[in-house]
N, C-alpha and C positions, 0 to 999 in steps of 0.2 A: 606539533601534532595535537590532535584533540585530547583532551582526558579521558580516558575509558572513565563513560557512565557504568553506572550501578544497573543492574537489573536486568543485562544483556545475556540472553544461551545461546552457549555454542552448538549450530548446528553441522556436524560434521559434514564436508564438500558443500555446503550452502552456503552459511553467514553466523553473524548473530545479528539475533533477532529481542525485540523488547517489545512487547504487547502493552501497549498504555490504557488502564482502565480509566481513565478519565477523559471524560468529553473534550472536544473541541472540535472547530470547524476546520475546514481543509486547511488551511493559509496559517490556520493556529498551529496545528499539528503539525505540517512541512517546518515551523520555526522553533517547533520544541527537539522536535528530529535532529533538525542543524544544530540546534543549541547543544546537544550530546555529542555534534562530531558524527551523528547519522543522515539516512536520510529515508525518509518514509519508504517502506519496503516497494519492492518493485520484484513481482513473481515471475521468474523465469524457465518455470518446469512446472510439468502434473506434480512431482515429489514435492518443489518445495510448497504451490499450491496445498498438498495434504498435510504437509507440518502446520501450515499457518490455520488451515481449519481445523486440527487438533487444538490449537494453544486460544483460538478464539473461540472454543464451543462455547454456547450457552449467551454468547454476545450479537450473537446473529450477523451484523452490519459494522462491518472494518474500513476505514479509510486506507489505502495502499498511492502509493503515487503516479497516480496514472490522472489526468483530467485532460480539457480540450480546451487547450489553451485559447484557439483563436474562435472557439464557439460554432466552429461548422460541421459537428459528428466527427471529428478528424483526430479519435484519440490518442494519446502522447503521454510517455510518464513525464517525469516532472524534468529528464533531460533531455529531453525534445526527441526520444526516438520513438517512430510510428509503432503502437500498441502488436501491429500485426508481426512485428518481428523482433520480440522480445520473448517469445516463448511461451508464452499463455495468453489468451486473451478468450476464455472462456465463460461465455456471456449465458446468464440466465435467459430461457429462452423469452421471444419480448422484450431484450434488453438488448443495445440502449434501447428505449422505448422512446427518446426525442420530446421527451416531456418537458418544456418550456422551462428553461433556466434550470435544467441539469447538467453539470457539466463536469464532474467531479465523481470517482469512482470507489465502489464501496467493494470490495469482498467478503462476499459470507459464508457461514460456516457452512452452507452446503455443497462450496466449491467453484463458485462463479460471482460474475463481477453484476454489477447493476450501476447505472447511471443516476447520480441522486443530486439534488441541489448541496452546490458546496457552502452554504451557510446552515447545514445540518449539522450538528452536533454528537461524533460520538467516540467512541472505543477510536485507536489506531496501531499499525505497526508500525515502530523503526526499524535501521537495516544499518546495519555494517558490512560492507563486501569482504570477502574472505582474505583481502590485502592488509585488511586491519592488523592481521599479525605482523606486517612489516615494522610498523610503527614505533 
């Protein structure tokens, strides 16, 4: 089993979750995630959507795990399940906006996703599923 990383809160019936103040780009972030044993969060509810914009305020723009893999608008978290039936998929209005070589998804603290180039650099969440207690 993984080592429980430092810096993880439990959030009761959701996960834990680790909010990383430090930059990196998507591919960075999805192997810093692994490296803990998580895996970039992936929002399954309006609730856990509001925790995660409580713990990101003031950072505006979060990497979560969702992008498009194969580049056709066809968005996917990072284990290959269609965005539209995972439980949120609450898009800034205008978003995706299909802006050339966005393919990578940001949520921000106002509660909705945006489509951004994944060599953008910033803030991210990790995720632990609540099975982690088995461990």
């Amino acid at each position: 089993a993984p080592q429980r990383s430092e810096g993880y809160e439990f959030i009761p019936g959701l996960g834990y979750y680790k909010f990383h103040k430090k930059n990196a780009n998507f591919v960075n972030a999805t192997n810093i995630c692994r490296n803990e044993g998580a895996h970039l969060a992936i929002i399954n509810s309006d609730e856990e959507a509001a925790v995660l914009a409580k713990m990101a305020k003031g950072y505006s723009l979060v990497w979560i795990g969702v992008h498009d893999p194969k580049r056709n608008r066809d968005f996917r978290t990072i284990f290959g399940t269609p965005l539209s039936e995972v439980g949120f998929s609450k898009w800034k209005a205008g978003q995706p906006d299909g802006a050339s070589r966005e393919f990578c998804v940001y949520f921000h603290e106002d509660g909705h996703l945006y489509d951004y180039s994944c060599e953008d650099t910033n803030e991210f969440f990790c995720e632990y599923d609540l099975s982690w207690n088995d461990f």
